[in-house]
VOPAGU-2260 file (C-alpha; in pm, 1 decimal, decimal comma):
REM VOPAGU-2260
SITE   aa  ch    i         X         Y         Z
SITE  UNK   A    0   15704,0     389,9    2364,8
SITE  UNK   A    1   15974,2     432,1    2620,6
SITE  UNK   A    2   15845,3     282,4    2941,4
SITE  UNK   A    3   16024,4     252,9    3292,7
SITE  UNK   A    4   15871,2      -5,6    3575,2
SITE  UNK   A    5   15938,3      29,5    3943,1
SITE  UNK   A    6   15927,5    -312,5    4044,3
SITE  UNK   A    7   16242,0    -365,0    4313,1
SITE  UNK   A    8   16174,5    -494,0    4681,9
SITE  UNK   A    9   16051,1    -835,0    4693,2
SITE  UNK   A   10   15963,3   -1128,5    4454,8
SITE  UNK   A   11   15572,4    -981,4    4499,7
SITE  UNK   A   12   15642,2    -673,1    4305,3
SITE  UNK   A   13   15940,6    -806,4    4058,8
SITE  UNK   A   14   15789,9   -1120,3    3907,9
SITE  UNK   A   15   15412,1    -921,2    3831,1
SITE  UNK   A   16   15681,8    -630,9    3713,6
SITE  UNK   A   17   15828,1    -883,1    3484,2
SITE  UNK   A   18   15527,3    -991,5    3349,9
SITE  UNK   A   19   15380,6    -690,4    3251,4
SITE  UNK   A   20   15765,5    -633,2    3067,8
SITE  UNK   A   21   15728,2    -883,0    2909,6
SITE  UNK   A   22   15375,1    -806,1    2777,7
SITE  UNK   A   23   15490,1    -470,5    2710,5
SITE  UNK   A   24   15791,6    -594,6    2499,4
SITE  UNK   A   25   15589,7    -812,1    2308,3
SITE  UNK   A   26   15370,3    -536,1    2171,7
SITE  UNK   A   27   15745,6    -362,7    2024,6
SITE  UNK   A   28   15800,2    -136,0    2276,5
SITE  UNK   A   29   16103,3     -63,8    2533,2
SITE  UNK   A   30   16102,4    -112,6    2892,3
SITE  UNK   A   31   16360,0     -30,8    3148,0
SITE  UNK   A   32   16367,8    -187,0    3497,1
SITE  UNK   A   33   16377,7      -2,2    3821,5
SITE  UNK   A   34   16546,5    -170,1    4109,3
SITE  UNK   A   35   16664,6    -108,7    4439,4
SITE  UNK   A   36   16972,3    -342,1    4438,7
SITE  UNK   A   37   16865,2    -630,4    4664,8
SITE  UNK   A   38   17032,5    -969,0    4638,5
SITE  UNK   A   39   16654,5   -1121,0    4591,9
SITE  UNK   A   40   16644,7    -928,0    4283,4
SITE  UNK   A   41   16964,4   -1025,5    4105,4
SITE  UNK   A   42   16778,7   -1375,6    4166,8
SITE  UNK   A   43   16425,1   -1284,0    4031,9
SITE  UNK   A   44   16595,8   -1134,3    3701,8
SITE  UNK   A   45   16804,2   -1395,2    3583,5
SITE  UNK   A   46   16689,7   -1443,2    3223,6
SITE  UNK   A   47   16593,6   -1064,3    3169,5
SITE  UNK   A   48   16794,0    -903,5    2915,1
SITE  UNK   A   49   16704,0    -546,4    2917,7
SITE  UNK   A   50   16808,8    -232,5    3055,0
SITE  UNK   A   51   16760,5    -195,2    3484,8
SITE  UNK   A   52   16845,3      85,7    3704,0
SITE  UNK   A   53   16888,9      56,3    4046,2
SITE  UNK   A   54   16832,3     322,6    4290,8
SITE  UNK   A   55   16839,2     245,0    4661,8
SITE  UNK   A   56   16639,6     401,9    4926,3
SITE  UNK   A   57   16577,6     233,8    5266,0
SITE  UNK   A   58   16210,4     311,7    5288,8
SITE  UNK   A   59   15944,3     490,1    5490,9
SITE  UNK   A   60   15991,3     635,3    5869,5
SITE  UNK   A   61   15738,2     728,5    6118,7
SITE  UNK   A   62   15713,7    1109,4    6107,0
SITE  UNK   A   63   15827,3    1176,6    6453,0
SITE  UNK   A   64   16158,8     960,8    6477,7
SITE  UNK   A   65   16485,5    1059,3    6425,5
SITE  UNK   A   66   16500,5     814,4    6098,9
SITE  UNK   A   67   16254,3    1044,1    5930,8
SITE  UNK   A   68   16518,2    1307,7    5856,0
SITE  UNK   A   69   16785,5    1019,7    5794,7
SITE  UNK   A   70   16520,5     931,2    5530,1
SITE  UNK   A   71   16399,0    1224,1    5385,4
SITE  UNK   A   72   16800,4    1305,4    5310,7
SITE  UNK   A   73   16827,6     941,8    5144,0
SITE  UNK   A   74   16482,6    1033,0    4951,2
SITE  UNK   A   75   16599,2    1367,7    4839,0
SITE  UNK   A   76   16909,6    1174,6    4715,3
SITE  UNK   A   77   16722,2     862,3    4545,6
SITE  UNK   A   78   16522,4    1152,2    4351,8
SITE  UNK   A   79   16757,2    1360,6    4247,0
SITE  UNK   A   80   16959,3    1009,1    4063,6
SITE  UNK   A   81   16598,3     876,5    3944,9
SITE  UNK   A   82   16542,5    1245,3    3748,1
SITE  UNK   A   83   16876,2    1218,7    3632,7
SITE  UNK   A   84   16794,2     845,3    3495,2
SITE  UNK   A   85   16430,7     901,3    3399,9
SITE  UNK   A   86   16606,7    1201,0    3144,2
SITE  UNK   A   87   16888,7     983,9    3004,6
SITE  UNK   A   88   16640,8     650,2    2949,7
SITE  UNK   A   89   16400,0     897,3    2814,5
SITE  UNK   A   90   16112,2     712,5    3001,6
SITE  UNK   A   91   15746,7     858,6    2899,6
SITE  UNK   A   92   15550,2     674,2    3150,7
SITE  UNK   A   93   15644,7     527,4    3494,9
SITE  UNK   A   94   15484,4     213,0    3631,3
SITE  UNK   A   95   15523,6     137,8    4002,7
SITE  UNK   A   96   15454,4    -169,0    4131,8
SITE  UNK   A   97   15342,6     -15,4    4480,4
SITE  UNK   A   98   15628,8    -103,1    4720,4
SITE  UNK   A   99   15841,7     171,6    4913,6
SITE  UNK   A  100   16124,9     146,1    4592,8
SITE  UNK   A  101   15812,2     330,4    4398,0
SITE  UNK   A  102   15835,5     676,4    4606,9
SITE  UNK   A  103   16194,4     827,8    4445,5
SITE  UNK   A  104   16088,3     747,1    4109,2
SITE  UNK   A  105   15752,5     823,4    4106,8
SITE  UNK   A  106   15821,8    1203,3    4308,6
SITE  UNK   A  107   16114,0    1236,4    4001,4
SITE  UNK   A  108   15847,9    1152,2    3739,3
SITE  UNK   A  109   15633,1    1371,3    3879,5
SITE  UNK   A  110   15885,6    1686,4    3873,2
SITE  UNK   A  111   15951,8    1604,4    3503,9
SITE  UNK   A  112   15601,4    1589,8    3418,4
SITE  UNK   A  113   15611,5    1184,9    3314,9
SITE  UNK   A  114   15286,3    1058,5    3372,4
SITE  UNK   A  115   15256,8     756,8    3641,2
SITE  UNK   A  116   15027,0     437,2    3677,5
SITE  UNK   A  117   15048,7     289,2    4004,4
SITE  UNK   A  118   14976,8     -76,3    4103,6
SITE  UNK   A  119   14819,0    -204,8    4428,6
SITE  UNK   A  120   14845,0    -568,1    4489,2
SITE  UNK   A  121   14717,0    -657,3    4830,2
SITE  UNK   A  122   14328,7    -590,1    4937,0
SITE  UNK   A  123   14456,6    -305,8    5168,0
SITE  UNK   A  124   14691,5     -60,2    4990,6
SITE  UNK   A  125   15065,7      -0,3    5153,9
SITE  UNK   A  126   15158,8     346,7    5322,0
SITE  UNK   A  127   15344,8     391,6    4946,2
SITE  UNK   A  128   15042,0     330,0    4743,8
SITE  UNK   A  129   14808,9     572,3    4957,8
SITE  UNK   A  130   15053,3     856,6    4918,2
SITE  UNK   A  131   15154,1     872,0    4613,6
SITE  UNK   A  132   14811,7     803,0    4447,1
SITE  UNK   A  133   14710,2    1164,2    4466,1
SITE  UNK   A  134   14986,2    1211,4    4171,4
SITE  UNK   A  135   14914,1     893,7    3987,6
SITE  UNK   A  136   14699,8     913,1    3623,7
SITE  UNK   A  137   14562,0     620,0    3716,5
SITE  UNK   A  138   14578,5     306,4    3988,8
SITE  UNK   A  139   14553,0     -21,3    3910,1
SITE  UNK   A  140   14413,5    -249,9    4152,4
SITE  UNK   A  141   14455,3    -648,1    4186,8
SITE  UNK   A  142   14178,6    -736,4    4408,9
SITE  UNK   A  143   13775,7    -581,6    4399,0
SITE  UNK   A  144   13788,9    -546,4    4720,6
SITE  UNK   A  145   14040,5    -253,1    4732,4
SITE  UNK   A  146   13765,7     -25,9    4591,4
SITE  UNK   A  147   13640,1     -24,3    4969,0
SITE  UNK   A  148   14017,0     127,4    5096,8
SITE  UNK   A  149   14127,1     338,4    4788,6
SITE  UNK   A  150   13956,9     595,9    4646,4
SITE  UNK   A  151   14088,2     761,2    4294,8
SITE  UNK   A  152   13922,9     890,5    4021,2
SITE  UNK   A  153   14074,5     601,9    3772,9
SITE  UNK   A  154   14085,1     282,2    3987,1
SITE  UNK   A  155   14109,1     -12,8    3748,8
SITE  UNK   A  156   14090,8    -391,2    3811,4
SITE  UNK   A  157   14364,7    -541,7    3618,2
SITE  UNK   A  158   14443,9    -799,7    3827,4
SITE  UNK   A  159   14784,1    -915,2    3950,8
SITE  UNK   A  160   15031,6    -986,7    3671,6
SITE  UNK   A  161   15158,7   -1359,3    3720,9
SITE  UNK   A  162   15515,3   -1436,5    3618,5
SITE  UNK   A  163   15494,6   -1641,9    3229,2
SITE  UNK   A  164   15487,0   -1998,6    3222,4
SITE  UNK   A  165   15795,2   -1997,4    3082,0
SITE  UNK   A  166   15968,1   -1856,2    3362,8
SITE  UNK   A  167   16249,2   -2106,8    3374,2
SITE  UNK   A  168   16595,2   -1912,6    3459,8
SITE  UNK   A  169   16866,2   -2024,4    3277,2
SITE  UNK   A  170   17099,1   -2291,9    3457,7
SITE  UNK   A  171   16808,9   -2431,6    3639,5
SITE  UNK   A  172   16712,5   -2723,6    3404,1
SITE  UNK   A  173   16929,7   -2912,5    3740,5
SITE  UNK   A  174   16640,7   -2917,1    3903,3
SITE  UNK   A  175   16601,0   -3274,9    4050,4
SITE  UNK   A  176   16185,0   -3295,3    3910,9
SITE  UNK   A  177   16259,7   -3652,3    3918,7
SITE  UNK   A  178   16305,5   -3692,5    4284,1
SITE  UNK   A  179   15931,2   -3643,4    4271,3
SITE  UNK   A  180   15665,9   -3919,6    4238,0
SITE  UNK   A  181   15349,2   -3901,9    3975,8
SITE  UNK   A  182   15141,4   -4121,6    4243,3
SITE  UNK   A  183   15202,8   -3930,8    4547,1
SITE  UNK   A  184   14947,1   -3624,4    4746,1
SITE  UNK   A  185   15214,7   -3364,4    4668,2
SITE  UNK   A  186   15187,7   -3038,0    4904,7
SITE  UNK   A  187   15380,7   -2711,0    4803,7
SITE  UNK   A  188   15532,4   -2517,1    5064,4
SITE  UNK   A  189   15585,1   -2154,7    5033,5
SITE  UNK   A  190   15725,2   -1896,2    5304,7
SITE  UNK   A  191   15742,2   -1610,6    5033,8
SITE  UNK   A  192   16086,5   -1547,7    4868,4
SITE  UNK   A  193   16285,3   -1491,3    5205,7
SITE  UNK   A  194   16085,8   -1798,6    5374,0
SITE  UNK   A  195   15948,3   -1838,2    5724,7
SITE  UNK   A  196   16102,5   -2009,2    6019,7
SITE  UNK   A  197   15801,7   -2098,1    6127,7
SITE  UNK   A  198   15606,1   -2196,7    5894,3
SITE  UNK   A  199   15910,2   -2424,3    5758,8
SITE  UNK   A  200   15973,9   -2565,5    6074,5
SITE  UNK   A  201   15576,0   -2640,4    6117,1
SITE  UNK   A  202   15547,5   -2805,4    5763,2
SITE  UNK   A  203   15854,7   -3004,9    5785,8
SITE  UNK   A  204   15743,5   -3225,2    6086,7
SITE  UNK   A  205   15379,8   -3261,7    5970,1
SITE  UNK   A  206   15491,5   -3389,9    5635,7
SITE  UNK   A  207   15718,4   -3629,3    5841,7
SITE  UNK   A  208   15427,6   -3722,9    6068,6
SITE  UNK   A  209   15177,6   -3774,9    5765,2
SITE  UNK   A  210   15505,7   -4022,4    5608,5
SITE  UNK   A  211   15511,5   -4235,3    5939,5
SITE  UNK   A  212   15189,8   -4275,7    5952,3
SITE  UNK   A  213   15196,2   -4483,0    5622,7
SITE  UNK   A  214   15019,4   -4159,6    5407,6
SITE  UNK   A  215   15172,6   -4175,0    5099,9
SITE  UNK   A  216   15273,7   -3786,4    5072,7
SITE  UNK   A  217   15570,8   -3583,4    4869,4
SITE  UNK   A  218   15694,8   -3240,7    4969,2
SITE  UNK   A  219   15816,3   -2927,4    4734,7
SITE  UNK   A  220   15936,3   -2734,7    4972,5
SITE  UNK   A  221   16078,6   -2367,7    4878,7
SITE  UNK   A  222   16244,6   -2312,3    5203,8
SITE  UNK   A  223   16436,5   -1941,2    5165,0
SITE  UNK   A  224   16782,8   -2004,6    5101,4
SITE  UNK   A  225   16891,8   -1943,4    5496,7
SITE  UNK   A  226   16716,0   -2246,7    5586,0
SITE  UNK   A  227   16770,0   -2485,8    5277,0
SITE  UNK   A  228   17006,5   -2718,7    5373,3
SITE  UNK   A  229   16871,4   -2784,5    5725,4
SITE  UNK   A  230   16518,6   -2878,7    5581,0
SITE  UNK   A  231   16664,7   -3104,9    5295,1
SITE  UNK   A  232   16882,0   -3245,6    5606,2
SITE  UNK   A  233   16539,8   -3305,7    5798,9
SITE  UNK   A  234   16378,2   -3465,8    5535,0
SITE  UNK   A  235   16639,3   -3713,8    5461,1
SITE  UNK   A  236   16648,5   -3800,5    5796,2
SITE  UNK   A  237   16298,4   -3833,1    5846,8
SITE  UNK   A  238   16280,2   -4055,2    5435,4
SITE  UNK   A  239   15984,4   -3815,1    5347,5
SITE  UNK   A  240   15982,9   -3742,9    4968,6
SITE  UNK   A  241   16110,6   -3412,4    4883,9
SITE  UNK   A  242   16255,2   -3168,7    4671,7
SITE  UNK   A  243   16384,5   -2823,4    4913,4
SITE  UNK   A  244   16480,5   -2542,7    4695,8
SITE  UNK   A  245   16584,5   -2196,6    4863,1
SITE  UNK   A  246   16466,6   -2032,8    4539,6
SITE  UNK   A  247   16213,7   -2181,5    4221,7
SITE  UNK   A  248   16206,3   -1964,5    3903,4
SITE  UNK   A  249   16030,7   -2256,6    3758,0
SITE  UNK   A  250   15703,0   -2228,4    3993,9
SITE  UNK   A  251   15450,1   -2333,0    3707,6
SITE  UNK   A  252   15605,9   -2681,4    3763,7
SITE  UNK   A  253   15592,3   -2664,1    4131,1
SITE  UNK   A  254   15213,7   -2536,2    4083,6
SITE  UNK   A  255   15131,6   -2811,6    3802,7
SITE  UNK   A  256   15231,3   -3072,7    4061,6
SITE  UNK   A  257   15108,4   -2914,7    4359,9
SITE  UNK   A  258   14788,1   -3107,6    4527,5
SITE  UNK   A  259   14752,2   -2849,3    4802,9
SITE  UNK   A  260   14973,2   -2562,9    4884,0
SITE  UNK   A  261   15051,1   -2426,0    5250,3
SITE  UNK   A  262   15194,9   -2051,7    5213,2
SITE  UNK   A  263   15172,0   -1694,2    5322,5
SITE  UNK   A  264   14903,9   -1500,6    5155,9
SITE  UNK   A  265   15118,6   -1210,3    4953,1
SITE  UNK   A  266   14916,9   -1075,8    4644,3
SITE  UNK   A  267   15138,4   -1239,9    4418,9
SITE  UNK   A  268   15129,5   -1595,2    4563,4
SITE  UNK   A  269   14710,8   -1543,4    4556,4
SITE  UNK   A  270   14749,5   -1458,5    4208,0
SITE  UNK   A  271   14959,0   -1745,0    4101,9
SITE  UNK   A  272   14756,6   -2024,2    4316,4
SITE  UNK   A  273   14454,6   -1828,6    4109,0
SITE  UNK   A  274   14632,1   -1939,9    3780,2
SITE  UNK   A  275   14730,7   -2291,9    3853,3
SITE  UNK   A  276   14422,8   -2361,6    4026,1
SITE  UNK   A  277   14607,3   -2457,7    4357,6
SITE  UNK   A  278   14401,1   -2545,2    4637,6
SITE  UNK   A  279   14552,3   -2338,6    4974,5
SITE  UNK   A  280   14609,2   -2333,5    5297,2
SITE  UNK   A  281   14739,3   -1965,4    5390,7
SITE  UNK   A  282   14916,5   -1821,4    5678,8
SITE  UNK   A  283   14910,6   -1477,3    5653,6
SITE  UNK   A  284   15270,2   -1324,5    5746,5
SITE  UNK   A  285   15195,5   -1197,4    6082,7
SITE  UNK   A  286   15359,4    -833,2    6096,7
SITE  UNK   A  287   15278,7    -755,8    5738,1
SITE  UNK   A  288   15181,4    -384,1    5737,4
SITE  UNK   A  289   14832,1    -304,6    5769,2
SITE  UNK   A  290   14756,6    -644,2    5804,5
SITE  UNK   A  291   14772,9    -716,2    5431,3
SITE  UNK   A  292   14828,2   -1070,3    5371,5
SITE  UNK   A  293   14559,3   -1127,0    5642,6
SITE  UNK   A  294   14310,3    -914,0    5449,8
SITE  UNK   A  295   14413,7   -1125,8    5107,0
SITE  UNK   A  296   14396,2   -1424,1    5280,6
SITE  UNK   A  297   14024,7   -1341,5    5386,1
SITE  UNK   A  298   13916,4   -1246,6    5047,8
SITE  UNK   A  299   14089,7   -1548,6    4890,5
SITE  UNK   A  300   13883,4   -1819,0    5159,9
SITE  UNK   A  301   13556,8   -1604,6    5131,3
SITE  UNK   A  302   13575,5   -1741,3    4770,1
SITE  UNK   A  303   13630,4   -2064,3    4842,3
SITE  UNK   A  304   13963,0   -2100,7    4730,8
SITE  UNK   A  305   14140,7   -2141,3    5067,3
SITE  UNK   A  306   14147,5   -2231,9    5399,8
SITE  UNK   A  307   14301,1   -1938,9    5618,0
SITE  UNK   A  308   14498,6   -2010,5    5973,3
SITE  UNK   A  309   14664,2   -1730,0    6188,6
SITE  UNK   A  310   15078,7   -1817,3    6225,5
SITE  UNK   A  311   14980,6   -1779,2    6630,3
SITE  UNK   A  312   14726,1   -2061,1    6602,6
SITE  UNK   A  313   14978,2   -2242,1    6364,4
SITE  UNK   A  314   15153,8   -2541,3    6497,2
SITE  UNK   A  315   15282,6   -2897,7    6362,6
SITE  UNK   A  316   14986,1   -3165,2    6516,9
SITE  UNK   A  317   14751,1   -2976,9    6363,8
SITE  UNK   A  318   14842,7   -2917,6    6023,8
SITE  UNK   A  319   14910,2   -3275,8    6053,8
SITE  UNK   A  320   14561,0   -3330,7    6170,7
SITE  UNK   A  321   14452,2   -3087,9    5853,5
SITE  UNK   A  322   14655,7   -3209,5    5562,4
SITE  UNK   A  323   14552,9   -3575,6    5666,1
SITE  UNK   A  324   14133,6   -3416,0    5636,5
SITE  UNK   A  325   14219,0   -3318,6    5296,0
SITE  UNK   A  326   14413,9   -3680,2    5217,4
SITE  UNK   A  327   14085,6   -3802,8    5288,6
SITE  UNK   A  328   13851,0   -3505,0    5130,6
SITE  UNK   A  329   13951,1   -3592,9    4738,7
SITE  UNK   A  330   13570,2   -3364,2    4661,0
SITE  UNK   A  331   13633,1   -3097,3    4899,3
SITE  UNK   A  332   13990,5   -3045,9    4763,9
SITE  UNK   A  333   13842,1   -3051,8    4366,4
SITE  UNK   A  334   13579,3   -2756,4    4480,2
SITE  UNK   A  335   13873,9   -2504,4    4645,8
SITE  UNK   A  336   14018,1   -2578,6    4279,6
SITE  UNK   A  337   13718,6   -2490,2    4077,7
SITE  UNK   A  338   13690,3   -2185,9    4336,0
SITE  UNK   A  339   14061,1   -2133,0    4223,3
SITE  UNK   A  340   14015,8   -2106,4    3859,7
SITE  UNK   A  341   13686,4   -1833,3    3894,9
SITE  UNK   A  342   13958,8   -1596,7    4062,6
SITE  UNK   A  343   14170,4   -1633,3    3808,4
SITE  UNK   A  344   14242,5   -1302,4    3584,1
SITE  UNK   A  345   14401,4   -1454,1    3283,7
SITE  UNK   A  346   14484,5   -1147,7    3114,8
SITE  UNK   A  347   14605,1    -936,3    3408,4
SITE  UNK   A  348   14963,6    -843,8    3270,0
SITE  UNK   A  349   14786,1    -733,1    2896,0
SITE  UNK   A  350   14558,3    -576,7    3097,5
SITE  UNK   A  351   14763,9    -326,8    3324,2
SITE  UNK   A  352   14989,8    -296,4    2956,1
SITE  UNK   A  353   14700,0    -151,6    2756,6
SITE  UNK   A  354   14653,4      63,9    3086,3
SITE  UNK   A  355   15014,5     202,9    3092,7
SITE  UNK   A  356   15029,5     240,6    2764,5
SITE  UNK   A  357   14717,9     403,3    2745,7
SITE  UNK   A  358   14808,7     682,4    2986,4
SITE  UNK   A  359   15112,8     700,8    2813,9
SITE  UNK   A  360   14922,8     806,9    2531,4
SITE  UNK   A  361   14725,9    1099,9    2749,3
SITE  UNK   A  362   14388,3     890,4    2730,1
């Protein structure tokens, strides 16, 4: 079967795009990627050797701004170009990964009759997700708790496709693991593929505070690449342990050595800390839409598998104060993990296959 997947924006919709791919390609069949063209994305796909088409469209508008006909224009556009690709690729089902690059092709699959399966990540769905579901076959969901904000007559818990253990891009067997000590508390520092100046800037000086205070601590810090060389400058300076990356396809390493991990609280990082059994603090990015990462963040700590602090109430003393608690809380830490590991959807990129694949087959 022909399959396309509509996976461009960020790293939270390409890498679980990937991974379903992947699990799609494995089972013989032929899957072309849909992208918008971003520079994160020529990143993310390094190592992927099929077909991709990229189609750019700059996203929703509210209804009454001037942008709104600027972006129906660029919509009617993106549509017309994804008809004209969905026809030559020959595509017999369309996956979209839920993010605004979803709406031209899913409308184009829609005018050609090519059934669609959409995916919802986050615990509350995006302004995409909620408007194009009315024309979707069937909607897979990552998180239970989305039953509560979506309604469709086929919701399905997949889960959230993780990227493969094997995710190594090649040219990045350089990566300086050895910097890194087997006898230190490791914490893993995410601010989502573009980073977080705050969040970077708050981690950075606790882990330098925990290091003078005699706390025998490492850092993996995956900074964004804007800010890169000024953390690996700070942490040289301050002699804290570290290896700063502005970019990791390798994250099951990271993960594997990760004691505790302080990051935002996209559906794709929750999935990920699910399937490495990473203990977490998250900070939810603060002007997500909807409030998304927030409402992740909530359902990942009501499980027991995180802590949860606001970015407003986020500053350096006290996540010095709180990584030196969990130093110190060797049981508590081992419980967030187990807590970790009953989240964990093994089989979510099989699963959301046999569902594609599935409607592809009018069942």
């Amino acid at each position: 079967m022909k399959i396309g997947i509509a996976c461009g924006g960020t790293g939270g919709h390409i890498f679980p795009g990937l991974a379903t791919a992947t699990a799609l390609r494995q089972q013989g069949h032929e899957v072309v990627l849909w992208l918008t063209g971003k520079d994160i994305e020529q990143t993310a796909l390094a190592g992927w050797d099929g077909p991709v088409e990229r189609v750019s469209f700059g996203g929703l508008a509210p209804l009454l701004s001037w942008r709104h006909l600027v972006v129906v224009w660029q919509l009617g556009q993106a549509v017309r170009r994804c008809r004209a690709a969905l026809r030559r690729q020959r595509v017999q089902v369309l996956l979209a990964m839920g993010s605004y690059a979803s709406v031209a092709p899913v409308w184009a699959a829609r005018s050609l009759r090519i059934p669609v399966v959409l995916h919802e990540a986050n615990v509350i769905p995006g302004r995409a997700v909620r408007w194009l579901s009315r024309w979707a076959a069937a909607v897979a969901i990552g998180f239970a708790e989305t039953r509560s904000h979506l309604h469709h007559p086929r919701l399905v818990l997949t889960g959230m496709p993780s990227r493969p253990p094997d995710s190594q891009a090649p040219g990045e067997g350089a990566v300086p693991w050895h910097q890194l000590a087997a006898d230190c508390f490791t914490v893993l520092v995410m601010g989502g593929s573009r980073g977080a100046r705050h969040l970077n800037a708050c981690a950075s000086v606790a882990m330098a505070n925990l290091h003078r205070q005699g706390h025998k601590v490492q850092v993996i810090h995956l900074s964004g690449l804007a800010e890169e060389q000024a953390i690996r400058a700070y942490y040289l300076q301050a002699g804290v342990r570290h290896l700063v990356c502005g970019f990791l396809h390798d994250m099951p390493q990271a993960y594997r050595r990760a004691a505790l991990a302080v990051c935002r609280a996209g559906a794709a990082t929750c999935a990920e800390l699910a399937a490495y059994a990473v203990p977490a603090l998250l900070v939810p990015y603060p002007r997500a839409t909807h409030q998304h990462q927030l409402a992740n963040a909530r359902a990942v700590a009501a499980a027991g598998a995180a802590d949860l602090r606001l970015e407003a109430e986020l500053d350096s003393a006290w996540l010095t104060n709180y990584l030196a608690r969990q130093l110190a809380e060797a049981d508590r830490l081992a419980g967030m993990r187990q807590a970790a590991r009953r989240r964990h959807q093994g089989q979510a990129a099989e699963s959301l296959a046999a569902l594609v694949l599935a409607v592809g087959n009018g069942r």
